[in-house]
N, C-alpha and C positions, 0 to 999 in steps of 0.2 A: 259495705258488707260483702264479704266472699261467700262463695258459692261453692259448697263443697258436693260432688260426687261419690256418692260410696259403690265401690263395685267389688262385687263378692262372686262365689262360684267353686265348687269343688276343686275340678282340675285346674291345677295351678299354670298349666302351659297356653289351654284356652283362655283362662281368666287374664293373663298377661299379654297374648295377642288382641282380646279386647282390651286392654288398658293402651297398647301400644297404639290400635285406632283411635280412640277417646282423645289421646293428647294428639295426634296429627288434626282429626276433627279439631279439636279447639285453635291448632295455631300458636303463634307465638304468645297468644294470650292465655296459654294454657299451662297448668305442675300435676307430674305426676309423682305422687308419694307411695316408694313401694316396699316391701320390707321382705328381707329374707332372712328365712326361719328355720332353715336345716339343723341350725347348731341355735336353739333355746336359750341359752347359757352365754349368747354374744350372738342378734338382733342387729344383721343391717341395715338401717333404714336410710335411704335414698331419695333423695327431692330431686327431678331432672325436667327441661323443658324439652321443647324440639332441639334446643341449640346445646345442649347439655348436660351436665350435671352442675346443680346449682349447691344442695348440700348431701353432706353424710356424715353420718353418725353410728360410734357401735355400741349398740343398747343392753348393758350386760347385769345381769339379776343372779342374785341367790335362788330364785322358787322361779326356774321359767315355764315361762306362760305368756302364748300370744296373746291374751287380752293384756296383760298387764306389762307387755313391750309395746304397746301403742298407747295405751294408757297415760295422761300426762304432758308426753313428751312431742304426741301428732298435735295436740291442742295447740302447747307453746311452736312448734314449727307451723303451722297454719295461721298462727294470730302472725306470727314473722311476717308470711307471705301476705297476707291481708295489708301490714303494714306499709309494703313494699309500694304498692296502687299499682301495678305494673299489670298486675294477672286478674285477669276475666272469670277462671274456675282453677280450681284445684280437685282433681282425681285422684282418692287413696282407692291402691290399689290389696283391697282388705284378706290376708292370709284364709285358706279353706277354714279353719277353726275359729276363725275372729268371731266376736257377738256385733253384729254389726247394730240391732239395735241400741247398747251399752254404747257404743262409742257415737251414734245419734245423739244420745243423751247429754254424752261429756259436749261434744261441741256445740250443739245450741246452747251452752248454759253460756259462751260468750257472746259477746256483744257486736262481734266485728266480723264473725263468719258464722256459717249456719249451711244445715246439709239442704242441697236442694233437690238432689235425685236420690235414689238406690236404685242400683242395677245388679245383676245377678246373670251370671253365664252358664248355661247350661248346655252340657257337652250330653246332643240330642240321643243317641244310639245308647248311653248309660246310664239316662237318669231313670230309668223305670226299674233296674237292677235297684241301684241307689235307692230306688224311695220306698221299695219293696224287701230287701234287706235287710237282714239281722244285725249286718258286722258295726262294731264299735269306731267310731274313726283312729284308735289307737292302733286297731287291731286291720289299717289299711296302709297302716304305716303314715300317716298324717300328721305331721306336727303338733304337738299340743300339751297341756299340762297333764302329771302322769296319774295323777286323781281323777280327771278327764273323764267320765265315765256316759257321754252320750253316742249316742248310736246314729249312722251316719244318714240313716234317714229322718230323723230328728232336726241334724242340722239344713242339710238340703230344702227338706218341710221348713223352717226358716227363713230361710234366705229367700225359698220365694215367697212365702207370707209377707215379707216386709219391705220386699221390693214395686219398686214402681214400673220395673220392664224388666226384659229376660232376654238374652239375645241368646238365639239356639246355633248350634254349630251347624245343622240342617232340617231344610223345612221337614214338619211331618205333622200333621193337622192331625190326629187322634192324641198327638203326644201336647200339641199346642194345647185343646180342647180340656184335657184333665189340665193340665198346668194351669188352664182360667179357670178350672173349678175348683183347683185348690186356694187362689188368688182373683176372684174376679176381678179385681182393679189394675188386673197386669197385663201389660201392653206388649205381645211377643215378636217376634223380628230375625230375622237372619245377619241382619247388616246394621250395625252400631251409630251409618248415616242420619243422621238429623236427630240422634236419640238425646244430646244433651238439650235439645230443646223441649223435652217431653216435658209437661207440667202435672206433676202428681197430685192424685187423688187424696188427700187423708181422711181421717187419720190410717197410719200404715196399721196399728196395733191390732191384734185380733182381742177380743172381751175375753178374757179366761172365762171358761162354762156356755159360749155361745154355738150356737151348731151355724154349720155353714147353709147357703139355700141350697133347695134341690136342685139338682141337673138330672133332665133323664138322660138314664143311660150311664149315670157317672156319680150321681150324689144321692144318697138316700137318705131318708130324713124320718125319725121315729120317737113320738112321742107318745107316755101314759101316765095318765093319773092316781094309780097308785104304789108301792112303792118293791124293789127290785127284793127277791130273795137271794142271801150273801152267798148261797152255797153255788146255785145253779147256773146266777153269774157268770159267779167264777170259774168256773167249771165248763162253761162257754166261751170263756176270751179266747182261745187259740180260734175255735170256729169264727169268730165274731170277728177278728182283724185278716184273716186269712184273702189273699188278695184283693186288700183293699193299701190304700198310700198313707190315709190323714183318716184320722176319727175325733171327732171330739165333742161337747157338751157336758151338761150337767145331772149327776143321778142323786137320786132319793132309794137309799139301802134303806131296810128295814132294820137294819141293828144301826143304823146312823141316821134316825131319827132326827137329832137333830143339827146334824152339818150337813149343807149343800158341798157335796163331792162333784170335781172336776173331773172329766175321762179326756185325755190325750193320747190318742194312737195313732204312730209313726209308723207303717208298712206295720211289722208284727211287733214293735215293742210300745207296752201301753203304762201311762203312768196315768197313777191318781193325788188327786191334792185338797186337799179341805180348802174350799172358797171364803169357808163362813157359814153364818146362821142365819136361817129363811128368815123373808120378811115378818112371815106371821109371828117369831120370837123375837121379834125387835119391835121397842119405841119407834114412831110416826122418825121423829127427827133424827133417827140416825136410816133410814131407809137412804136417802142421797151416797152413803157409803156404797151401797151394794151397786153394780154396775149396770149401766143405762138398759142395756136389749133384756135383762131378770125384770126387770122393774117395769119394761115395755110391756115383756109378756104375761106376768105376775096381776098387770091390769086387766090385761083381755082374759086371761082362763085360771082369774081366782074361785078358789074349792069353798065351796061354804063351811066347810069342817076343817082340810085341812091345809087352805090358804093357799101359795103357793107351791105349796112341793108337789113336784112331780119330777116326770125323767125325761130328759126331752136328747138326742143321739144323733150324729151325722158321721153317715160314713163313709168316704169316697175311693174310687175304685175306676181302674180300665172298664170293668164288668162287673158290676155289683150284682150278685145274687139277689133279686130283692127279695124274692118270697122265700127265700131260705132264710134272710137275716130277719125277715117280719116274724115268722115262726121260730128262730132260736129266740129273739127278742121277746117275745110274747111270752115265750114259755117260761122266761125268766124271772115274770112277774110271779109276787107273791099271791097267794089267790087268796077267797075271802075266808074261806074253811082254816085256813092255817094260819096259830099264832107267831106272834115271834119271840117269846120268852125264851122257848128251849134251843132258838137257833145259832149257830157258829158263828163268829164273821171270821174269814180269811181275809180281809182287807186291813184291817186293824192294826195288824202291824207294820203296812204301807202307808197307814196316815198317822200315825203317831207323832206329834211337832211338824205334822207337815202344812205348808199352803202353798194353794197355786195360785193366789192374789199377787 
């Protein structure tokens, strides 16, 4: 079985000077797979060792889209090389917009190779613009499909979620510090030396609806038992992500009674997604659906009335405000004086057909 490498990363010039260490680390028993994505519409994809170029291919689409020029066609060029018994690993060297979990997926589904890292480069001096930014990856001039509509701290927040290390362009321990608070399981570094041997933590996935732990200084973590009013919410989210990186977990609106809503917030853009229905409106035998950490904590701080629902929030930051965010947070609950029959939901049109399952 081959050992495939995924290495991701914004800048594309650092992302390639680490891939260009990664294959000297490996040696002659090393491929690196790399693909250039200027022109969408015709996808160079390039196999080379140290001694080099073994193949190339021009990958040309009607609807282009990095995901769907690696899509396919890395699998069949990977089982090639697996076949070959020559090579020890293979490093795709995965474009700024790729999904690298998506193409996790495709490859483990064969038999003959399987990803055995993710790494992620982080060019140190601009990831806190990145993760703290508005701009659209479209709108940085990034390659990608023209529907494309995530925001480049979205992807960033990605890449290291699902990564197993992070090689920084320079050290800087505040910057290192939130990067593990975003990822605790990620192993950061300056120098790409001995990193193919790193042996990963899984699973990489984060639980849709789970909050991250606290970190002081850097995570804040806010939970209540009963359920959010739609107006005042909403009417706080600008406050509520304002220098912070990653937010996320799951709320209980009081005009959505009964869907468990997801919160995801990338620096300042926050999306919401219907998870699903509380344990307490489900049959005993389909609770196994709902995901492991709801059903963890759904044991320990079930409501005698209203079961599991409640709101539970992580929100991480260079400097989190805490006692600013505990008091927008608090304030946002519904209190007990007030019904909810006559109230608005502004959310409602963000979750129509939607899930973050």
């Amino acid at each position: 079985m081959l050992p495939v490498t995924l290495l991701t990363g914004l800048d594309d010039g650092f992302r390639g000077a680490v891939a260009g260490n990664l294959l000297a680390e490996a040696g002659a028993a090393g491929v690196l797979v790399e693909y250039d994505v200027r022109d969408l519409s015709a996808v160079v994809r390039t196999a080379r060792t140290a001694a080099g170029v073994i193949d190339r291919e021009v990958i040309t689409m009607e609807h282009p889209c990095v995901s769907c020029a690696m899509r396919g066609s890395l699998v069949q060029l990977l089982a090639s090389i697996a076949a070959v018994e020559r090579y020890a690993v293979a490093i795709v060297d995965v474009p700024a917009a790729g999904d690298t979990h998506a193409i996790t997926t495709e490859i483990d589904q064969r038999p003959d190779v399987r990803v055995g890292l993710v790494v992620t480069s982080v060019v140190t001096p601009a990831v806190l613009a990145d993760l703290q930014g508005e701009d659209l990856l479209r709108e940085r001039g990034i390659p990608t499909a023209a529907e494309d509509g995530r925001a480049t701290a979205e992807v960033v927040v990605r890449q290291l979620e699902y990564a197993d290390a992070a090689v920084l362009s320079t050290s800087d321990d505040p910057t290192e510090k939130l990067l593990q608070a975003i990822n605790p399981r990620l192993s950061t570094r300056t120098s790409p030396a001995g990193l193919l041997d790193v042996r990963p933590q899984l699973p990489r996935t984060v639980e849709p609806g789970s909050v991250a732990a606290p970190v002081e200084g850097l995570t804040f973590v806010w939970q209540a038992a009963r359920p959010f009013h739609p107006e005042r919410l909403y009417d706080a989210l600008e406050d509520l992500v304002a220098g912070t990186v990653r937010g996320r977990g799951t709320l209980w609106i009081a005009t959505q009674h009964r869907h468990r809503i997801s919160w995801d917030s990338f620096g300042t853009n926050v999306v919401f997604g219907v998870l699903g229905p509380w344990l307490a409106d489900l049959p005993a035998d389909r609770w196994p659906s709902v995901g492991q950490q709801h059903q963890a904590r759904s044991a320990l701080e079930w409501h005698p009335e209203y079961g599991d629902r409640a709101s539970y929030l992580s929100l991480t930051g260079p400097a989190p405000d805490v006692r600013e965010l505990q008091r927008l947070l608090d304030g946002c609950v519904l209190r007990a004086n007030e019904a909810v029959h006559p109230l608005t939901d502004p959310f409602a049109p963000y979750l129509e057909g939607s899930t973050a399952a």
